[in-house]
N, CA, C and O atoms as a CHARMM CRD file, in Angstrom:
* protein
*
  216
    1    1 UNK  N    105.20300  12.26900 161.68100 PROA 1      0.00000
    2    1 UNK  CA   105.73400  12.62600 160.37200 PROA 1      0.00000
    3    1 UNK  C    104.83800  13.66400 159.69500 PROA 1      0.00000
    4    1 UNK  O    105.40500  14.57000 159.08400 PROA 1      0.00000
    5    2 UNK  N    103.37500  13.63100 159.73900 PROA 2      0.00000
    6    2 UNK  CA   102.41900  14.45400 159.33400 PROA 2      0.00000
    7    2 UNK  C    102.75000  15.51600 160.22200 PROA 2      0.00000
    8    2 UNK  O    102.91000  16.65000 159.76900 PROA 2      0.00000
    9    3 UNK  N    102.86300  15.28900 161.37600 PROA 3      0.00000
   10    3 UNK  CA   103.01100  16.90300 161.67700 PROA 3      0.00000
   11    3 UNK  C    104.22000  17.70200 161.21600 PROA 3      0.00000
   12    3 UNK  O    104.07000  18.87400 160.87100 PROA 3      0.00000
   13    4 UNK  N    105.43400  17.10400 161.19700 PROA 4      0.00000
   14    4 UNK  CA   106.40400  17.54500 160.74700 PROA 4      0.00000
   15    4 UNK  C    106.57600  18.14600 159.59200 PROA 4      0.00000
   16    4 UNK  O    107.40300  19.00500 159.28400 PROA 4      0.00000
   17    5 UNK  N    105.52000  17.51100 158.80000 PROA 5      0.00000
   18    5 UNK  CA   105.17600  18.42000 157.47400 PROA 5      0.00000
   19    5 UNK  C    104.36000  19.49000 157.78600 PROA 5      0.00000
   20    5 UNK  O    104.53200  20.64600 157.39900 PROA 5      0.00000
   21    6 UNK  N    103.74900  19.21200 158.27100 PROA 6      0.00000
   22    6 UNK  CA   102.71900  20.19100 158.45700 PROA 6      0.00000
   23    6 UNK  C    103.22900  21.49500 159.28300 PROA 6      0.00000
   24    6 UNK  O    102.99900  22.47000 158.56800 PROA 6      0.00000
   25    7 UNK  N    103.64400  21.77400 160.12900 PROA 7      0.00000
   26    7 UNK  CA   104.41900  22.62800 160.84800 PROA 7      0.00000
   27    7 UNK  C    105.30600  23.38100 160.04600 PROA 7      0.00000
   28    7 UNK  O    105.39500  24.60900 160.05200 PROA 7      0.00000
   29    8 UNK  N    106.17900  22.32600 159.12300 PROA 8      0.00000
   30    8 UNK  CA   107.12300  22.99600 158.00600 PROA 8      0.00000
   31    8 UNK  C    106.91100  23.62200 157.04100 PROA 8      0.00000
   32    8 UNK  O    107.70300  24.35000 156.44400 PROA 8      0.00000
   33    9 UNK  N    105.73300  23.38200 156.77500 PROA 9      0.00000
   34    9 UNK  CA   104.58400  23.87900 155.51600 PROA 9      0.00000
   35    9 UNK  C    104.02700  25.26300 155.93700 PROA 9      0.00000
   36    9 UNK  O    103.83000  26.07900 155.03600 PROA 9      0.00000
   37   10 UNK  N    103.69600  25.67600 157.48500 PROA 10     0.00000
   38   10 UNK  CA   103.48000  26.83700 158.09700 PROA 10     0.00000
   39   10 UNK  C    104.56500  27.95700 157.96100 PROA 10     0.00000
   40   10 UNK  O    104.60000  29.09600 157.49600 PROA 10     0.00000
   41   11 UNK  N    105.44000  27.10000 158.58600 PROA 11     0.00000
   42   11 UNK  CA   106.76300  28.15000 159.13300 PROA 11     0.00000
   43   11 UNK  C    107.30700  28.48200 157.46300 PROA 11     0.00000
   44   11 UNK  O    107.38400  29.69700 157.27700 PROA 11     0.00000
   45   12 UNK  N    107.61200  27.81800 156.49000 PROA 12     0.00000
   46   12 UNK  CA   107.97200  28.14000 155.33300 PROA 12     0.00000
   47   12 UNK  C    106.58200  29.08200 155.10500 PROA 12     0.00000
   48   12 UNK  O    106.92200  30.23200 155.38200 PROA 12     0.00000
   49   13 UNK  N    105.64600  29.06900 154.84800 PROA 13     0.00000
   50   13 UNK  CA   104.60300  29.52100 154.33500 PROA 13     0.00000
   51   13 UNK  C    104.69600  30.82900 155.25400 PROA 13     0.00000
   52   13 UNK  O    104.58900  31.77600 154.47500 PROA 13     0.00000
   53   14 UNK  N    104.82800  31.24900 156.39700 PROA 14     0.00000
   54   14 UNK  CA   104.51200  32.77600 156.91000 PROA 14     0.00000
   55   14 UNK  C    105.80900  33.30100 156.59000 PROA 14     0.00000
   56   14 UNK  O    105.96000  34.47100 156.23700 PROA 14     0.00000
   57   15 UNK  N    107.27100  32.02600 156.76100 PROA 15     0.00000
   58   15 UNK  CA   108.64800  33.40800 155.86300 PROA 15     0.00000
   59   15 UNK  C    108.33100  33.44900 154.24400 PROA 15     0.00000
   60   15 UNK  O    108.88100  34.47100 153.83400 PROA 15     0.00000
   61   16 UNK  N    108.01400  33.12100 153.71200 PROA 16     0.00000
   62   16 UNK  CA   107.73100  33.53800 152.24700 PROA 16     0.00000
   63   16 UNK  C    106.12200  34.69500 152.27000 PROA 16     0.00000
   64   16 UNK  O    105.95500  35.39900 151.27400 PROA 16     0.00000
   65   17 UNK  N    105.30500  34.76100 153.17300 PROA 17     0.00000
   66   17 UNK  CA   104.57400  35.50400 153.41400 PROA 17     0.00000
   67   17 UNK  C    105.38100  37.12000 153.91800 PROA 17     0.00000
   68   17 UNK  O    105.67600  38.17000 153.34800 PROA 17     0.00000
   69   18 UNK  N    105.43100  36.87400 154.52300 PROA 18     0.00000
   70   18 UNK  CA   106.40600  38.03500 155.45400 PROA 18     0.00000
   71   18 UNK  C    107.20600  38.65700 154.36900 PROA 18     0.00000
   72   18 UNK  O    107.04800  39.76500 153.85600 PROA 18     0.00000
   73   19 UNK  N    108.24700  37.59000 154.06800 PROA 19     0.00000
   74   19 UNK  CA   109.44200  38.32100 152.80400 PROA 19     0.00000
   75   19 UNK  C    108.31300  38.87100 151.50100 PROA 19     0.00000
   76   19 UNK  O    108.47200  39.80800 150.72000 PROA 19     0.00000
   77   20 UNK  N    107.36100  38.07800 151.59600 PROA 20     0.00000
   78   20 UNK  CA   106.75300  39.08600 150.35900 PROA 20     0.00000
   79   20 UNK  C    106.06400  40.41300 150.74000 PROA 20     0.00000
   80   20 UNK  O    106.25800  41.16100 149.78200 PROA 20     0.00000
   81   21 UNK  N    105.40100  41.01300 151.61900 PROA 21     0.00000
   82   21 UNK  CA   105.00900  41.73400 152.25300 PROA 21     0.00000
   83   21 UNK  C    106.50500  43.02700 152.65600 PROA 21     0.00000
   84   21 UNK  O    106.45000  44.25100 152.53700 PROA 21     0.00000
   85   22 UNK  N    107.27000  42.48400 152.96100 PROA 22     0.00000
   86   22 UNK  CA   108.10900  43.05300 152.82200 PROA 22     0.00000
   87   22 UNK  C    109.34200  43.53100 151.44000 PROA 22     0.00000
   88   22 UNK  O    110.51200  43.91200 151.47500 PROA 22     0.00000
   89   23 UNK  N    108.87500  43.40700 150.90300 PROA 23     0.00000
   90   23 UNK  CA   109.16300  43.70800 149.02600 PROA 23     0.00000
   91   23 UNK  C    108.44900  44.93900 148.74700 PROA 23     0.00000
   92   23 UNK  O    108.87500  46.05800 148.46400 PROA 23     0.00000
   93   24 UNK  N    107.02200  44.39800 148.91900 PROA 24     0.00000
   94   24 UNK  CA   105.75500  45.29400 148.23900 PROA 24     0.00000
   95   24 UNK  C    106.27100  46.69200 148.72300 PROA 24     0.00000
   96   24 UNK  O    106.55200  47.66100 148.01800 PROA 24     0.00000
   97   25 UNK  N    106.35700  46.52800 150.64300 PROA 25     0.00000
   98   25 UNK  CA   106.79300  47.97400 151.17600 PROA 25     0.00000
   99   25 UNK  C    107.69600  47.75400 150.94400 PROA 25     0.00000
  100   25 UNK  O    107.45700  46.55500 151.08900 PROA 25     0.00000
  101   26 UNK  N    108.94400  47.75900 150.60400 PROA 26     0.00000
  102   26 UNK  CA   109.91900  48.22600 149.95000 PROA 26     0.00000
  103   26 UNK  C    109.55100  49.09000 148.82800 PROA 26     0.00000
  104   26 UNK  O    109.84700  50.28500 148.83400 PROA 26     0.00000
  105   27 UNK  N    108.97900  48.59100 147.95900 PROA 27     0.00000
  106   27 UNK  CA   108.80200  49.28100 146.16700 PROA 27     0.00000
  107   27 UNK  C    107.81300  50.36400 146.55200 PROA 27     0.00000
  108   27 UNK  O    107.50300  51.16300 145.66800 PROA 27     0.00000
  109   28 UNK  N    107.15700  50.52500 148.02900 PROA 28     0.00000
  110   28 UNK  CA   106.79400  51.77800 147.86500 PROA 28     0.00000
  111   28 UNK  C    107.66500  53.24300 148.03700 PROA 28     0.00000
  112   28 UNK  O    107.51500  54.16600 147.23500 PROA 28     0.00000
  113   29 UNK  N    108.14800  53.28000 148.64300 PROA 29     0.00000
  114   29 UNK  CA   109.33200  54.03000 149.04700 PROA 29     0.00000
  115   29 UNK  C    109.35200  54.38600 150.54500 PROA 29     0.00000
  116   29 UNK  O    108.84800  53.67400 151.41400 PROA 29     0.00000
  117   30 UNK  N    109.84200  55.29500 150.71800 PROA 30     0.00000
  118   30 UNK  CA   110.06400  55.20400 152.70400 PROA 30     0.00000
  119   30 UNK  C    109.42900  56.28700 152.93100 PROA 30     0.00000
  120   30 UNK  O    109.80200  56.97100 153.88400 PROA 30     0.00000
  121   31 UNK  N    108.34600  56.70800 152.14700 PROA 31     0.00000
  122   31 UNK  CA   107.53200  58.15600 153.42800 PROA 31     0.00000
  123   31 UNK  C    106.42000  56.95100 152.90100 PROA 31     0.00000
  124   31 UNK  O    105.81600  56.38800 153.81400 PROA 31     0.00000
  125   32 UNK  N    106.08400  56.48400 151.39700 PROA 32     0.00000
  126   32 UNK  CA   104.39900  55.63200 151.26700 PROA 32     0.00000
  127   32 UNK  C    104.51700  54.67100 152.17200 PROA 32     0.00000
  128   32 UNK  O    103.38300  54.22400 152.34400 PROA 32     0.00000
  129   33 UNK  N    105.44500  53.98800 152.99000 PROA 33     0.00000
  130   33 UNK  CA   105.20500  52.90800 153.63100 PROA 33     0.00000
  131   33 UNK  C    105.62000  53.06100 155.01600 PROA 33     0.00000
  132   33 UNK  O    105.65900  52.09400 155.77600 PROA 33     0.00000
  133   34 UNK  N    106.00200  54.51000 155.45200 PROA 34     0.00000
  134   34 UNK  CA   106.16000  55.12700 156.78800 PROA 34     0.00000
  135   34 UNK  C    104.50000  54.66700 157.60200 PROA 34     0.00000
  136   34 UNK  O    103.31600  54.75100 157.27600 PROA 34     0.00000
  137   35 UNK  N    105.14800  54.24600 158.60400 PROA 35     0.00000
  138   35 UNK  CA   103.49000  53.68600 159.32100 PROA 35     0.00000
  139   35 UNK  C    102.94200  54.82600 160.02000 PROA 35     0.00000
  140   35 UNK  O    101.86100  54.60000 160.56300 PROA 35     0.00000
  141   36 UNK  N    103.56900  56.39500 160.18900 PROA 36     0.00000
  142   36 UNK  CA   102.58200  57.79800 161.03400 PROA 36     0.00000
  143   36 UNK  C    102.74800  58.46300 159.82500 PROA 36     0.00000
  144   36 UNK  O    102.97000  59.65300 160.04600 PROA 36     0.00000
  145   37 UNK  N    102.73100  58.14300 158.40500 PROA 37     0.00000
  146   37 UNK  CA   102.36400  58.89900 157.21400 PROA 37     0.00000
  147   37 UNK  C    101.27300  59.80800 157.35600 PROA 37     0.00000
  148   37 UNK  O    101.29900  60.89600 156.78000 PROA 37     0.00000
  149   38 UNK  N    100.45300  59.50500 157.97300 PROA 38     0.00000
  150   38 UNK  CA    99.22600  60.24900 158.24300 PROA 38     0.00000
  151   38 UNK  C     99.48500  61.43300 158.96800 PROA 38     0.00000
  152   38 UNK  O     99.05400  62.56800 158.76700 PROA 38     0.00000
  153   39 UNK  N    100.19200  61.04200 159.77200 PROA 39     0.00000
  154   39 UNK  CA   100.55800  61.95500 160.72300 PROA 39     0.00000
  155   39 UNK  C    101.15400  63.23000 160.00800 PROA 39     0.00000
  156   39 UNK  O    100.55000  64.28400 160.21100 PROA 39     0.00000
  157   40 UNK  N    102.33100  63.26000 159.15100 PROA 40     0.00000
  158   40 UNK  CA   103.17200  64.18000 158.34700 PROA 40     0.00000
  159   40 UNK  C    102.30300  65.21700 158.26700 PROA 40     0.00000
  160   40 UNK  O    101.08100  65.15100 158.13200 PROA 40     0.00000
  161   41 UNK  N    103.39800  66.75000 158.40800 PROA 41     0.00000
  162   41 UNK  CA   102.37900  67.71000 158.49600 PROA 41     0.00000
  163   41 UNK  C    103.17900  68.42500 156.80500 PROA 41     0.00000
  164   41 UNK  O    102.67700  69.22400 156.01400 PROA 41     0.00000
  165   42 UNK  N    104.62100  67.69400 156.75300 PROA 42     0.00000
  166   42 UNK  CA   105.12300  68.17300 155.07500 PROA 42     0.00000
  167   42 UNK  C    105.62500  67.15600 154.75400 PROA 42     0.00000
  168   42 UNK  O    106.67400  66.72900 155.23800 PROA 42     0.00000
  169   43 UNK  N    104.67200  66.36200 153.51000 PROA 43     0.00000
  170   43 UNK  CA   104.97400  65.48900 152.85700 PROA 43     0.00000
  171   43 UNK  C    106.37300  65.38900 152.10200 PROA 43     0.00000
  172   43 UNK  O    106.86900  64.26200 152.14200 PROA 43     0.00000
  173   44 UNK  N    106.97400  66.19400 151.53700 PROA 44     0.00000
  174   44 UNK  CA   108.00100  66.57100 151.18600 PROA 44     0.00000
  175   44 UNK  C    109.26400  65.85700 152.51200 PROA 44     0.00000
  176   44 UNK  O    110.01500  64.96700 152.11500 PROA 44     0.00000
  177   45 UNK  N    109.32900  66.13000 153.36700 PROA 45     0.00000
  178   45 UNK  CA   109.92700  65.91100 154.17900 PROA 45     0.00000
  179   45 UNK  C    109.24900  64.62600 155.09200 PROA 45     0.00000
  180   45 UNK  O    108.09300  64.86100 155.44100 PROA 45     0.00000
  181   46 UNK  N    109.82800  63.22900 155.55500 PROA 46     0.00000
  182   46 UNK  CA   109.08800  62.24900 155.71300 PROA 46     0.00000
  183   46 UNK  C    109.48900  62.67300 157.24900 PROA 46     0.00000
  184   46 UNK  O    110.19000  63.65400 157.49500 PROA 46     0.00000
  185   47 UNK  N    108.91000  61.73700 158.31300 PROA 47     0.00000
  186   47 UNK  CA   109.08100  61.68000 159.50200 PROA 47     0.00000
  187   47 UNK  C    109.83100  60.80900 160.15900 PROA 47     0.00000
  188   47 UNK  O    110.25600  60.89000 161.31100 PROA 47     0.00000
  189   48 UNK  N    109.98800  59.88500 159.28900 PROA 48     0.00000
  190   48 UNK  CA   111.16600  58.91300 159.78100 PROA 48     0.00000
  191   48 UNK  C    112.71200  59.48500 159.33100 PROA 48     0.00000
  192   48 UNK  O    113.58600  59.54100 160.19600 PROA 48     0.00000
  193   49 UNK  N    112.92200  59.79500 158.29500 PROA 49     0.00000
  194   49 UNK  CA   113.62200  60.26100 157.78500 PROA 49     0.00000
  195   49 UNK  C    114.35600  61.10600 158.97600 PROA 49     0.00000
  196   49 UNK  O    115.40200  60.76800 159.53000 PROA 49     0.00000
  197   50 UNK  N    113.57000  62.30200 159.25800 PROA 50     0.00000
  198   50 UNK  CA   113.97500  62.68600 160.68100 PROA 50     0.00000
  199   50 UNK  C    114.54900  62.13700 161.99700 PROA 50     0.00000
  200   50 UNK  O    115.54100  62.59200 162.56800 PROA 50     0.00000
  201   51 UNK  N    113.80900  61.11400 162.39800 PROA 51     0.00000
  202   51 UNK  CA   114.26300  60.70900 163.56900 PROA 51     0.00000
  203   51 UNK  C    115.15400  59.60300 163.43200 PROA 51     0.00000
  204   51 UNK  O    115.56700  58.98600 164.41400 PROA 51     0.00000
  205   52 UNK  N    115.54400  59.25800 161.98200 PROA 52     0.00000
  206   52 UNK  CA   116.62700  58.28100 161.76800 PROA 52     0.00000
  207   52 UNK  C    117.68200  59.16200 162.30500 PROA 52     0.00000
  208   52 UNK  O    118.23800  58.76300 163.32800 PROA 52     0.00000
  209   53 UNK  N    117.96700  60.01500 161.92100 PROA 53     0.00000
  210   53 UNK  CA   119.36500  60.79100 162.43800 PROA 53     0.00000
  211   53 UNK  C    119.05000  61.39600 163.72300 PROA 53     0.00000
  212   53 UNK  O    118.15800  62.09400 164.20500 PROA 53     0.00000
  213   54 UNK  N    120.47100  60.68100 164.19100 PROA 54     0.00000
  214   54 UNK  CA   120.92400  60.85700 165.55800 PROA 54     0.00000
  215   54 UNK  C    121.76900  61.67100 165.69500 PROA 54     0.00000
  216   54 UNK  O    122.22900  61.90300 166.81300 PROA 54     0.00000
């Protein structure tokens, strides 16, 4: 029974982790939370943005 809590207490605890983590990058926008941001050689223009279209 203790473990059953306990396990449930994890798995709830990393999706409410996760979903929050995933908010934050949301509210940054999609070039601040692009993960080869660094990479961009014109900020203006993001890099995902690009290779989304097919």
């Amino acid at each position: 029974m203790l473990a059953n809590i306990l396990l449930g207490s994890i798995i709830f605890g990393y999706a409410g982790f996760a979903f929050y983590k995933h908010i934050q990058k949301s509210k940054q926008g999609k070039c601040a939370a692009c993960a080869v941001k660094n990479a961009c050689k014109n900020e203006a223009v993001c890099t995902s943005s690009i290779t989304d279209k097919k």
